[in-house]
N, C-alpha and C positions, 0 to 999 in steps of 0.2 A: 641250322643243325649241322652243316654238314663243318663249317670251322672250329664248332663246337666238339665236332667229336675227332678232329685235328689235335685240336690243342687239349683233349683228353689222352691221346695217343703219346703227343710229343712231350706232356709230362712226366709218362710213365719213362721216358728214353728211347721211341721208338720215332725211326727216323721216317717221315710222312714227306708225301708228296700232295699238297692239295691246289687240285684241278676245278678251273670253270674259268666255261668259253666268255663270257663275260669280261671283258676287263676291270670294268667300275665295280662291278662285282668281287672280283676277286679282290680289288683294293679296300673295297670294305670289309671284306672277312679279315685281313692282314690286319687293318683297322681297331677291328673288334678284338680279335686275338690280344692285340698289343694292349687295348685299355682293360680288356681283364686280365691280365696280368701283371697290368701295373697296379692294378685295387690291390692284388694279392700279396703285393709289396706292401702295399701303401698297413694292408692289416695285419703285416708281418707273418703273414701264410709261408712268404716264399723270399726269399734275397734276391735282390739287384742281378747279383752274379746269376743263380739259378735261373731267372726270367730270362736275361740274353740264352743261357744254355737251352731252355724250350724251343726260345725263338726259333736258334739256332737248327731246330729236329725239322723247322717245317722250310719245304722248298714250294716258291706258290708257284704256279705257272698255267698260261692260258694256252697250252700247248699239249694236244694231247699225243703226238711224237712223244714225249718225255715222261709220257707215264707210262713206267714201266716198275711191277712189283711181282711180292707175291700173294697179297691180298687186299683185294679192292674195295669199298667201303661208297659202296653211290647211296646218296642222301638228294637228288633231285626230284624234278615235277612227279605227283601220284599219276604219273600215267604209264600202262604198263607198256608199248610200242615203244617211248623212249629210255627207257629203263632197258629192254632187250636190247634194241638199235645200241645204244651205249655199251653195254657188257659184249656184245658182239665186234666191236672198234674194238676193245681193249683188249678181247682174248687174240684178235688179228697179229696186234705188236706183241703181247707175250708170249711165254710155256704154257702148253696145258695143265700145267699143275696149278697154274695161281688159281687163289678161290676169289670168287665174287658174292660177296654179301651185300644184299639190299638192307636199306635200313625202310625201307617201307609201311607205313603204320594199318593200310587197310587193302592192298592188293594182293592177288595169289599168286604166292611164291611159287606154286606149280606152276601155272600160266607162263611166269618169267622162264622158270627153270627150262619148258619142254621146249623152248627157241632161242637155247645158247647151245653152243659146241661143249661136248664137257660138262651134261647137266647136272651130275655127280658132283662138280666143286659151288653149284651154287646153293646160297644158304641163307638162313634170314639174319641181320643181327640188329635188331630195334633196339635204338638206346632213347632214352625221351628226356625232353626238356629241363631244365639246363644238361647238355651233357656232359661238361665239364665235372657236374653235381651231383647228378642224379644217381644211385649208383646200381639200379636195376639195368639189364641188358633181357632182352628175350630173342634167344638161338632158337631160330623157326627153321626147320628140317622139312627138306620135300618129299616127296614118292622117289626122286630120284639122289638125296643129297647121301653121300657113301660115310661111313664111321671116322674116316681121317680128316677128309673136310670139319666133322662136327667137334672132332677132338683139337683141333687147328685153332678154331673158332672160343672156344672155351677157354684155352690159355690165353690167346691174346686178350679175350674179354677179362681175364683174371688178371695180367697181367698192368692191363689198363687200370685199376685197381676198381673195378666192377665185379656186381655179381649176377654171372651166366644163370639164366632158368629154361630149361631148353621143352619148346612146346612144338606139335602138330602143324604144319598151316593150314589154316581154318581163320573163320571170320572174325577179323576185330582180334586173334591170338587170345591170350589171356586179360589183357591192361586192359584193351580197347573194346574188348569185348564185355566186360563186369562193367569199365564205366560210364557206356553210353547213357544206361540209367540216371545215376550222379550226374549228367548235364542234362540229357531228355526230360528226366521230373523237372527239372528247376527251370527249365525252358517253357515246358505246360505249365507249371504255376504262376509266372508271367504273362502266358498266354493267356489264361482264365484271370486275370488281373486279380489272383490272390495275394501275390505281394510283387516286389519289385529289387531289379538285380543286388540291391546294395543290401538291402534286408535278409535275401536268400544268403547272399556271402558271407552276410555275419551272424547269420542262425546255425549256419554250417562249419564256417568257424570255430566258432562259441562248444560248438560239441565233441572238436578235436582235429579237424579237418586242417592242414598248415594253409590250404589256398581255397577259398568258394569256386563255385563252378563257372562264374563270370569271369571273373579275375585270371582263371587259371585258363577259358578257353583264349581271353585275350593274348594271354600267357604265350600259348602252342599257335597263336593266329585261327580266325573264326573260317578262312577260306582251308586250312587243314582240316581242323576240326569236324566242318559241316561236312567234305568228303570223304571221312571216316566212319561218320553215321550214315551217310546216304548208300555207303560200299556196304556196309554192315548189314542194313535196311534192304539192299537189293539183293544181294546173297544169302539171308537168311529165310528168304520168300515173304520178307513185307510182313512182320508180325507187326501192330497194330502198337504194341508197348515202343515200336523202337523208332514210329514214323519221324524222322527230321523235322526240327521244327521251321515254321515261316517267320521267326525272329531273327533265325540265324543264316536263312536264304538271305533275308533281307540284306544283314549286315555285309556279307557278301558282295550283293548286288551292288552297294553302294560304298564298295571300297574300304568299307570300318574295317579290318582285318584285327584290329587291338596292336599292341605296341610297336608291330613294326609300321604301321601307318600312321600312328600316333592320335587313332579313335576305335574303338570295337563299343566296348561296353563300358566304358569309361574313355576319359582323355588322358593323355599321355605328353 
């Protein structure tokens, strides 16, 4: 996600800096960048020249000395102590003005916001899978995020060539919140061996749907997915429609994550 919404940035002409402590890591998002942008040659999306000019917008480095901006964009672990710990390193090296937006799909952006310096500049900015593609964004505002922050957040996201929908934080926001159902049913209906992944994908298909619910949780990774429903499920006090399933613990458990493991619910 997080190279993904790099090289959504650095299309638009905006010069990025993308960070991770990782080195192998960062080499494969460089990686990644590089082959989707060469597809976008290859389908006459974009020119040769244009693709070096993206490149060119992104600086990678496993140094976080070097990050220094005025709006930060963490796409890391769903864990909210590292998520603070992090925006708290980075406001150390910058100005109080830079804003820090999480792109977090199932934690409270309050939670985050009330143990940073400067909880006024932090703010949600969920963009979802592919990001490069996709072209919804949801600007998640806290008890504390101030009017400039949000109108900040709004342009960049326009500018990016997405479209900002700016919502409350609350469980699951808007996306994640309507869709837990669209994977929850289709996971109980497995459960109760009424049919099976391949049939649900293309029942749901078939009725207009561009991706089934297996497919697309392979899509997002099954070990996201499952702690987006279990956040949703704890925070909403456990109502009984939303409980997690044990299909998807499972897949977990055993490492199927879907495409970036190369098994979830299909093979890859």
């Amino acid at each position: 996600m997080g190279s993904g919404i790099a090289q959504a940035a650095a299309h638009s002409g905006i010069s990025v800096i993308l960070y991770e402590l990782n080195p192998a890591v960062l080499e494969n998002a460089k990686n990644s960048i590089e082959k989707n942008l060469q597809l976008l040659v290859e389908k006459g999306k974009i020119t040769a020249e244009q693709k070096n000019m993206i490149f060119r917008h992104i600086q990678f480095t496993d140094d976080i000395q070097t990050c220094l901006a005025g709006v930060f964009i963490e796409a890391i672990i769903e864990k909210t102590e590292l998520k603070v710990a992090l925006f708290n390193q980075l406001a150390e090296l910058n100005h109080s003005e830079s804003i820090f937006a999480s792109n977090t799909s199932s934690l409270s952006l309050n939670d985050i916001a009330a143990k940073i310096k400067n909880p006024e500049r932090v703010i949600g900015m969920h963009f979802f899978n592919p990001a490069p593609i996709m072209k919804l964004v949801e600007v998640v505002t806290t008890n504390y995020t101030n009017a400039e922050t949000i109108r900040i957040i709004i342009e960049l996201a326009k500018q990016m060539g997405k479209v900002p929908v700016i919502c409350k934080d609350s469980p699951g926001f808007i996306v994640n919140r309507v869709a837990r159902l669209y994977y929850i049913e289709s996971l109980r209906l497995a459960e109760q061996g009424l049919s099976d992944f391949i049939q649900l994908d293309s029942l749901l298909e078939a009725t207009g749907f561009k991706m089934g619910p297996f497919k697309l949780m392979d899509l997002i990774g099954n070990d996201v997915n499952y702690a987006v429903s279990c956040s949703i499920y704890e925070r909403l006090n456990k109502p009984g429609r939303l409980m997690p399933s044990y299909i998807q613990k499972e897949k977990v458990e055993l490492g199927e994550l879907g495409r970036k493991t190369g098994k979830g619910y299909y093979n890859y």
